[in-house]
Every structure is written in structure tokens, then in C-alpha cells.
N, C-alpha and C positions, 0 to 999 in steps of 0.2 A: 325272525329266528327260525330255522327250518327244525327243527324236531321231527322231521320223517323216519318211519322205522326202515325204511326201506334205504338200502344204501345204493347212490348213483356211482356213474363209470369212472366219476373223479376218484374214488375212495378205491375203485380198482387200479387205477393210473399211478394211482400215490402208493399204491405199494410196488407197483411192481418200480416205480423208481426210488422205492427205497430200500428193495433186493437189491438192484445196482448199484447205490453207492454204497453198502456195507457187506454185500456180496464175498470178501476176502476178509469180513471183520469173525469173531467169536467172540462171545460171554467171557470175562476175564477170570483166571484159572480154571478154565472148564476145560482144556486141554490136558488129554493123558495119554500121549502116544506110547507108553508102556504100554498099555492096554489097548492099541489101535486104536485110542479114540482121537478123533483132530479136533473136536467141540463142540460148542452149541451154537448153531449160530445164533451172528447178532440180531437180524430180523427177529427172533423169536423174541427180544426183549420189547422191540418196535409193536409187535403184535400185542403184548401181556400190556402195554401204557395206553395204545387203542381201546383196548378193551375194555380196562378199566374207566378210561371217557366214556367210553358209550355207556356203561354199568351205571354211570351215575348222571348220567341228566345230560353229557353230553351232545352237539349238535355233531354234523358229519364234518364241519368245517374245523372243529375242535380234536376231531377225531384223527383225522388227515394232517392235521398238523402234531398230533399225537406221533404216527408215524414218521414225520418227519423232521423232528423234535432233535437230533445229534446229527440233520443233515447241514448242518454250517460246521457244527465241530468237525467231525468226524469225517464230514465225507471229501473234503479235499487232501485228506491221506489216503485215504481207501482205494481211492476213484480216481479216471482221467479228467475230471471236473474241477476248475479251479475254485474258491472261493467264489469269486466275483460271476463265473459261470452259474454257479451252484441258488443265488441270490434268484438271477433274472429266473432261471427255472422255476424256482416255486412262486415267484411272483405272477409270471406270467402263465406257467401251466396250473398252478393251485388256487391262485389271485394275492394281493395285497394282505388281508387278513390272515393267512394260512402265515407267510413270511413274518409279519409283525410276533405271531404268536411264537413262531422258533427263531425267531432273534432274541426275543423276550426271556424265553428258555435257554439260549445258552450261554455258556461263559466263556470267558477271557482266558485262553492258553495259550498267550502271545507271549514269548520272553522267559525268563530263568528267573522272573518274578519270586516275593514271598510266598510260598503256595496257601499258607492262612493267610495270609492278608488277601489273596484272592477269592479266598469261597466265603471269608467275612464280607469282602464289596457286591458279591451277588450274592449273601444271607440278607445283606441291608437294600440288596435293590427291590427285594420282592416287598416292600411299603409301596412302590410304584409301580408295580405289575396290576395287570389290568384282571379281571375275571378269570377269561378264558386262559392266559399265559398260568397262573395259580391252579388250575384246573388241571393241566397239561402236566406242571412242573409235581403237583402233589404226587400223580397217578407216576412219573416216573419214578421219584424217590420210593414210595409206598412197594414197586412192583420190584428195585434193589433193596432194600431192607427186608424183603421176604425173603428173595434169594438169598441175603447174608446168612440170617436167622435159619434156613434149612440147613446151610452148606455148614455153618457152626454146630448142629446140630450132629453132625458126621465127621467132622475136622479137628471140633474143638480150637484150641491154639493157635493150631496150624493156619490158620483160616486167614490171621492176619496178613501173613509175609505176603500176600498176593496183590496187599496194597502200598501203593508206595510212601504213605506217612503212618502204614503201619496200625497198632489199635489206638493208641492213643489220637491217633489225627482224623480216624473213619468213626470211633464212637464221637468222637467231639463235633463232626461235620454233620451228622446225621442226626443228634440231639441238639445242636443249634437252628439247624434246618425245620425241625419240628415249632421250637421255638418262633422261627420268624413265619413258618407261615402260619399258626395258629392267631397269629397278630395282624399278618395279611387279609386270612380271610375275614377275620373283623371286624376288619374294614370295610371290603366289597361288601360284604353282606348286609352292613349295619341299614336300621329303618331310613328309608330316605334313598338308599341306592336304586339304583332300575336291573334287578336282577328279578327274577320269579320266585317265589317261596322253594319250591322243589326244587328247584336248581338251588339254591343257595342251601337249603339240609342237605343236599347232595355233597356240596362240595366240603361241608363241614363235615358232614361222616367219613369222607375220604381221608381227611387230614386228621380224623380220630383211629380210623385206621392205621395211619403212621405212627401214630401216637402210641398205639397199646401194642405197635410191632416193635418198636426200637425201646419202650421199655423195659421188658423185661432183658435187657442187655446186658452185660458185668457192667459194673461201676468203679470199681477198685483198680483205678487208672492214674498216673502222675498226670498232671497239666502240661496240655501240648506246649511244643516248642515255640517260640515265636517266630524261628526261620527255619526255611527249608534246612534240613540235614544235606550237607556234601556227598 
């Protein structure tokens, strides 16, 4: 397990192709062109989920894949990259392990599916996500649940309409999400596994982090819908 402080030319590699496939992306409602602003870019989210892997015990391999964590969702909209082009890339420019870990990370936006029945079948996959994939996946939610929590903190109300199931579908995905990986890391972690001590307080303080950000959240919500809204 490399634990080098030092970062190699792969972790420079990796980002700079993951300027290019999100390159035309922005942080969702951070657009105000009233105000000439065109947004935040998206790299800056890719940068703050980095970060937070390296902050907690992360390796460089975990970190890179940090960065490149919404490059299967994401980047065959973004990008001249197809899906299937986008795979061989990180396998072969990042290795086997970087891929495995953002395959593991992303979800299913295949089809006009039920959108909860979707992020219930990736709240229930993370029982079978590996360390590093939990590691990855915490430090992303963890680094959106801040940003909701500031933006609400200036928005208020408003805050919701910029998601498409709205508050009752974003507080229920992000307090289930809590839920399942506090049960994930559990797991990995428990005596017997082959994690390191520090690594494994690490990654349990991460997801306590999640924890005490999405609590303080309103509560006084109807029960989501069971199907997408028309």
C-alpha cells in the first residue's frame, strides 16, 4: 500500500484528464448569469473529494480515483469520450484498481427508471463495496452535503428547486446514504478485516462527518414518493 506523501506524475495525469472530461461541466445551481457569473466549475468538486481522501489516510491510488469518481457517469456527456473509450482510459492510463474503484462509485442513469428505486439499489450495494470504493464514495457525499448546508444557509427554501426530486427526495437520499454507509464501514473495518488501524478511524471519522453535516438538516418532510414525479 503506498502511503507516499509525495504525489507522482500519475496524480498529475489524472487530473488533468479530469479537466477534460468535465471541462463544460459546473456545480449544479452555482450558475447566475444575472450577475455574469457562468459557475463553479466542476473540477473544483473533483479537487474538494481528492482532498478529503488524502486528509484521511488515503493512498494516491484512492486519490486519483477520487478525481476521477463521475468519470463514467459524467464524462460521456461532457466529453468527445464514449463510455467504452472512457473505461479503457482509466484502466490503462490509471491501472485496473483506479477503474474498479469508479465503477464501484457510480450509479445507474440508464433509462427513465424509478429514480428511488435507483439510489435505494446503490444505498444497498454499498454492503459490497470494497474499502477503498467507501472511502471514495463517503468523501464525495460528505464534500455535497457541505455544499448543500452553506448554499441553504444563504438560500433557504429556495435551495431545493435546483434538485430534481426536490427536498423531500435529497433529504431522504442523503440520510439513507448515511445510514448505509455507517453499516458499510462496519463491516470493513470490523476485527478480522486487513485494513490498518488508522485507516480504518480515518474512514470512520469521515462518515461521522457526514453524519453530524446532514443532521442538523429540517426534518419536517412528507415521505418521498415511491415514483419519479412526471
Amino acid at each position: 500500500m503506498e502511503l507516499n506523501p509525495v504525489l507522482s506524475d500519475r496524480y498529475d495525469r489524472a487530473l488533468t484528464y479530469a479537466r477534460s472530461l468535465h471541462q463544460t461541466q459546473i456545480r449544479k445551481g452555482s450558475r447566475n448569469l444575472d450577475r455574469g457569473y457562468y459557475g463553479v466549475p466542476y473540477v473544483s468538486h473533483l479537487l474538494a473529494v481528492s482532498s478529503l481522501v488524502l486528509e484521511h489516510q488515503g493512498t494516491e491510488t484512492e486519490a486519483i480515483a477520487a478525481l476521477l469518481h463521475d468519470a463514467l457517469e459524467d464524462g460521456p456527456g461532457c466529453s468527445d469520450r464514449s463510455l467504452e473509450q472512457i473505461r479503457q482510459d482509466l484502466d490503462h492510463g490509471f491501472g485496473p484498481e483506479v477503474l474498479a474503484i469508479v465503477t464501484a462509485c457510480s450509479q445507474s442513469t440508464a433509462g427513465p427508471g424509478d429514480w428511488y428505486q435507483r439510489k435505494q439499489d446503490y444505498i444497498d450495494s454499498l454492503g459490497h463495496k470494497s474499502f477503498s470504493a467507501l472511502l471514495v464514495t463517503s468523501a464525495d457525499k460528505l464534500h455535497n452535503a457541505r455544499c448543500i448546508s452553506r448554499d441553504y444557509a444563504s438560500l433557504g427554501e429556495d435551495l431545493w428547486s435546483r434538485f430534481h426530486q426536490g427536498k423531500a427526495g435529497t433529504l431522504w437520499y442523503y440520510r439513507a446514504m448515511v445510514t448505509g454507509l455507517q453499516a458499510a464501514v462496519e463491516r470493513v473495518t470490523a476485527p478480522g478485516q486487513a485494513v490498518a488501524p488508522d485507516r480504518a478511524a480515518a474512514l470512520q471519522a469521515l462518515v461521522q462527518l457526514l453524519s453530524q453535516t446532514v443532521e442538523p438538516w429540517p426534518s419536517e418532510i412528507p415521505n418521498p414518493v415511491p415514483h419519479d414525479r412526471p
